[in-house]
C-alpha positions as CSV (number, residue, x, y, z in Angstrom):
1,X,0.0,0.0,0.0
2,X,1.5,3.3,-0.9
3,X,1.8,5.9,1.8
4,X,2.7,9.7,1.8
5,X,4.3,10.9,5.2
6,X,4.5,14.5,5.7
7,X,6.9,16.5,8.5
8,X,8.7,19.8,9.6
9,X,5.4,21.6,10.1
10,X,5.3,23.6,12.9
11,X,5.3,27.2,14.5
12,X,7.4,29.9,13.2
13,X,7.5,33.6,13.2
14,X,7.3,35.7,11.0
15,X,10.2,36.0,8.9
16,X,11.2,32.6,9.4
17,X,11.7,29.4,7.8
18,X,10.7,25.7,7.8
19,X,11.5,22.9,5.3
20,X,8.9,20.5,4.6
21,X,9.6,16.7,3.5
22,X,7.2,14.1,2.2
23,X,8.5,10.6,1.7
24,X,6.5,8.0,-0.1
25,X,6.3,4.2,0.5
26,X,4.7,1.4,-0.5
27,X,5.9,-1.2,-3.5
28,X,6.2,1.7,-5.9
29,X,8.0,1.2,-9.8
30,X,7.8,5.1,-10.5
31,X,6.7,8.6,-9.7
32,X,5.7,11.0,-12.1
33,X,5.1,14.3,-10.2
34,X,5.3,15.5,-6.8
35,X,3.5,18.6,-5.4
36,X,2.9,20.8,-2.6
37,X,-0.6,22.3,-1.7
38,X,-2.2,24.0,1.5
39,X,-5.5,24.8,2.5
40,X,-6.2,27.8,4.8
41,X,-9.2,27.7,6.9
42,X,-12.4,28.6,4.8
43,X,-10.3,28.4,1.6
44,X,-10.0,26.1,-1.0
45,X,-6.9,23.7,-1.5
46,X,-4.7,25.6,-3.5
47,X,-1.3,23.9,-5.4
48,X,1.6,26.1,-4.4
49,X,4.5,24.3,-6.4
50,X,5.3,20.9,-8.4
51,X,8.1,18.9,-9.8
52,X,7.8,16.6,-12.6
53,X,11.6,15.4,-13.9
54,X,13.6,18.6,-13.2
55,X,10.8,20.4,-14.3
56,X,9.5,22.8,-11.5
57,X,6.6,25.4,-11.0
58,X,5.5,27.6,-8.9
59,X,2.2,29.5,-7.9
60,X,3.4,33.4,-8.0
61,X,3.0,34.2,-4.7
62,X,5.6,32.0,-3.4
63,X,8.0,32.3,-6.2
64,X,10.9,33.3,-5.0
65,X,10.1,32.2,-1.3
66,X,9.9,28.6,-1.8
67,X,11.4,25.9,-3.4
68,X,10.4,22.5,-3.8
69,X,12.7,19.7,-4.9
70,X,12.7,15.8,-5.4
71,X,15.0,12.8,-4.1
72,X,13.9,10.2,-6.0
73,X,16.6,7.3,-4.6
74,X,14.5,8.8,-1.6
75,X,11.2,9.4,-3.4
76,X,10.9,12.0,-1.0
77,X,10.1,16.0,-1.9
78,X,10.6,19.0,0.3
79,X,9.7,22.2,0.4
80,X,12.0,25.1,1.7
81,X,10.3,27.9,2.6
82,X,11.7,31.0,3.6
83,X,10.9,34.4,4.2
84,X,7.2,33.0,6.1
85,X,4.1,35.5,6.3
86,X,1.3,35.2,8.5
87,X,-1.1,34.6,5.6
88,X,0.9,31.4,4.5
89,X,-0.8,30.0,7.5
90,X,-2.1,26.6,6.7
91,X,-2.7,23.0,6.8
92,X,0.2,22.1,4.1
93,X,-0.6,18.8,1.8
94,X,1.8,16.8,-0.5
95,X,0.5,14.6,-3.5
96,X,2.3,12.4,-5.6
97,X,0.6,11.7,-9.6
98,X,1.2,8.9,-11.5
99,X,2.2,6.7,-9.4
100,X,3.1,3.0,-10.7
101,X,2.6,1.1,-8.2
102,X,1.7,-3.3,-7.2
103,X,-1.7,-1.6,-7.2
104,X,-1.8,0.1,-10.8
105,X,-1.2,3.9,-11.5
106,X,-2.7,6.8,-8.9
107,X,-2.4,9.8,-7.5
108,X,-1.9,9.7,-3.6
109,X,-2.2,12.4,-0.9
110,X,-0.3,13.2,2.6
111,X,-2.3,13.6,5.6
112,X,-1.3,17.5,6.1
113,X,1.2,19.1,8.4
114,X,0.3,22.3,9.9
115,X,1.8,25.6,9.1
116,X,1.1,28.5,11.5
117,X,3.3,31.7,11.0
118,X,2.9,34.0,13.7
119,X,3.2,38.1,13.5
C-alpha cells in the first residue's frame, strides 16, 4: 500500500523558515510528479508548487520564497520555505501523480502538516 508521510510543520515567526519533507512508501515502480498544496481555513486547496523530472513550478505568490525539490533514490520531496508570512498560515498537503505502483497507476495524498506563521 503506498503511503505519503508528511513532516517539519510547525510554528514559526514571521520572517522565518521551515523545510517540509514528504516521503512515499509502498511497493512503488515510479513517480511522475510531486507537489505541494495547502488549504487555509475557509479556503479552498490551493497547489503552491510541483516537480515533474527537473521540471519545477510555482504558484506566483511563493516564487521566489519557496522551493520544492525531489530525491527520487528517496522518493521524497521538500519544500524550503523561507521568508514566512502570516497569511501562509495553513494546513500544508503533498501529492504524488502517477504513481506505478503493485496496485496500478494513482495519484496519492499526505495527511497535512500544519503551518502557523505568527506576526
Amino acid at each position: 500500500q503506498v503511503q505519503l508521510v508528511e513532516s517539519g510543520g510547525g510554528l514559526v515567526q514571521a520572517g522565518g523558515s521551515l523545510r517540509l519533507s514528504c516521503a512515499a512508501s509502498g511497493s512503488i515502480f515510479s513517480i511522475n510528479a510531486m507537489g505541494w498544496h495547502r488549504q487555509a481555513p475557509g479556503k479552498q486547496r490551493e497547489l503552491l508548487a510541483s516537480v515533474t523530472g527537473t521540471n519545477t513550478n510555482y504558484k506566483d505568490s511563493v516564487k521566489g520564497r519557496f522551493t520544492i525539490s525531489r530525491d527520487n533514490a528517496k522518493k521524497t520531496v521538500y519544500l524550503q520555505m523561507n521568508s514566512l508570512k502570516p497569511e501562509d498560515t495553513a494546513v500544508y498537503y503533498c501529492n504524488a501523480a502517477g504513481v506505478r505502483s503493485t496496485n496500478g497507476l494513482s495519484t496519492y495524498w499526505g495527511q497535512g502538516t500544519q503551518v502557523t506563521v505568527s506576526s
